[in-house]
C-alpha distance (Angstrom), angle and dihedral (degrees) to the residues before:
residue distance angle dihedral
X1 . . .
X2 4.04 . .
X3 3.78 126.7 .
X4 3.87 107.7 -37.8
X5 4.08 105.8 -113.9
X6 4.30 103.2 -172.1
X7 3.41 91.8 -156.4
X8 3.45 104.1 48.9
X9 3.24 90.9 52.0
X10 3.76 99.2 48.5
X11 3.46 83.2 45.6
X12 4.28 88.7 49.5
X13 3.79 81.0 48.0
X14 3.70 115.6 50.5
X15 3.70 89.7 40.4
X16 4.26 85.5 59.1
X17 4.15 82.4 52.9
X18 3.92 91.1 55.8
X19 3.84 99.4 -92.4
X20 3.42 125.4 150.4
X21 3.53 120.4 -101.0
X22 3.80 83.6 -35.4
X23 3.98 100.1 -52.7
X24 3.32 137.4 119.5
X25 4.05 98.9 -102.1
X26 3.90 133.7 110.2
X27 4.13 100.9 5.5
X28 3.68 129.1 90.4
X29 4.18 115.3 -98.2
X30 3.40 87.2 -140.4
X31 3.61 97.4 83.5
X32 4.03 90.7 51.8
X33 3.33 119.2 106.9
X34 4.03 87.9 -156.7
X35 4.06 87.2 57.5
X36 3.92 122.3 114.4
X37 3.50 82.8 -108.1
X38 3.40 105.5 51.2
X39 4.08 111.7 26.6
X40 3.90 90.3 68.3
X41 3.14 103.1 -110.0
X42 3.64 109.1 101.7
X43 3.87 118.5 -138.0
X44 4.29 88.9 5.5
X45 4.04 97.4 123.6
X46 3.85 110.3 -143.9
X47 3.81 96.4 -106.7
X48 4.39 83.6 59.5
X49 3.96 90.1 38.3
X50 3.73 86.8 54.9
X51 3.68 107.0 56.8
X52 4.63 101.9 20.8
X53 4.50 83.6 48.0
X54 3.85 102.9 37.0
X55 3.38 100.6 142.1
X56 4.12 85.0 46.4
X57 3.64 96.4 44.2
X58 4.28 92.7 44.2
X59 4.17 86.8 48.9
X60 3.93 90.7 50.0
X61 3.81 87.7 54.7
X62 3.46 99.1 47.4
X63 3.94 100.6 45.5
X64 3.70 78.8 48.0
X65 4.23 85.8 52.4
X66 3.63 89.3 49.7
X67 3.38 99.4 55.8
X68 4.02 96.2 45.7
X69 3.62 97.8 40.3
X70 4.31 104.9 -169.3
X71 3.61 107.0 -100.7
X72 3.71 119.9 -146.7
X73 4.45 124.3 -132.0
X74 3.72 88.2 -108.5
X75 3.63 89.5 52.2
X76 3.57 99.9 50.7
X77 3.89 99.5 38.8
X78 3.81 80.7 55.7
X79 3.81 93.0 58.7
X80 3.77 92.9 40.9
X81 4.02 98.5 46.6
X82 3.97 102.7 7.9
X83 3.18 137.0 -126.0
X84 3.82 103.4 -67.8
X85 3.86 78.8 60.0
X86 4.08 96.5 55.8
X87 3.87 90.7 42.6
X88 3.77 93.4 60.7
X89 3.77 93.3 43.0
X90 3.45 116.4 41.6
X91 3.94 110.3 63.1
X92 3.90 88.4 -153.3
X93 3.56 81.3 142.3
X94 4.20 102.6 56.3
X95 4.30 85.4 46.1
X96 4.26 80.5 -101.3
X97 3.58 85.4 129.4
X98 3.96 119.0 143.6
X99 4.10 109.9 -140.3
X100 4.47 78.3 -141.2
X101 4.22 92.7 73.8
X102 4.39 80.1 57.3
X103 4.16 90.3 48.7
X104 3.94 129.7 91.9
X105 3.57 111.3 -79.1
X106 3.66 109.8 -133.8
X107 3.54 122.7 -164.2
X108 4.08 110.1 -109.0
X109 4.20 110.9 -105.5
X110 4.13 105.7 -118.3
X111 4.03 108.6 -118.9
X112 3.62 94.1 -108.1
X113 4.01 103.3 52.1
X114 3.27 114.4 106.0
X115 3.84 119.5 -105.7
């Protein structure tokens, strides 16, 4: 994994709990792991849990990172139409390449969710 960046990957993280844009607004707390509830610490909201457990809340995020490495476009259009698929249509190989295959893929909002 490259350098660790907390809020990144909080940011990486709430969105993949149904956040907004990666802030606290429109999802349930319960499924947080920084929530009262959840960072144990009983009664410590997030925002408190965040700055008096630093070193807990930053060690959280990353395990978290580890285990839900970012995949890139190319990576998941090669597990959704394989690789026979990606050779024939990314010309990687005549310098065709678009710098979007290298970005963050980010799962696709259904119509009806909220925005």
């Amino acid at each position: 994994m490259s350098e660790f960046n907390y809020l990144a990957e909080k940011r990486r993280y709430l969105d993949s709990i149904g956040r907004n844009g990666g802030r606290c607004i429109g999802a349930d707390c319960d499924s947080c792991m920084l929530y009262e509830h959840n960072n144990g610490h009983k009664g410590m909201y997030c925002d408190d849990f965040e700055i008096i457990h630093q070193e807990e809340a930053t060690e959280m995020m990353r395990k978290w990172a580890e285990e839900h490495p970012r995949i890139t476009n190319e990576e998941k259009f090669t597990q959704v139409f394989g690789v026979a698929a990606k050779k024939a249509i990314i010309p990687s190989a005549v310098g065709l390449r678009n710098k979007w295959w290298d970005e963050e893929y980010k799962k696709p909002k259904r119509s009806d969710e909220s925005k």
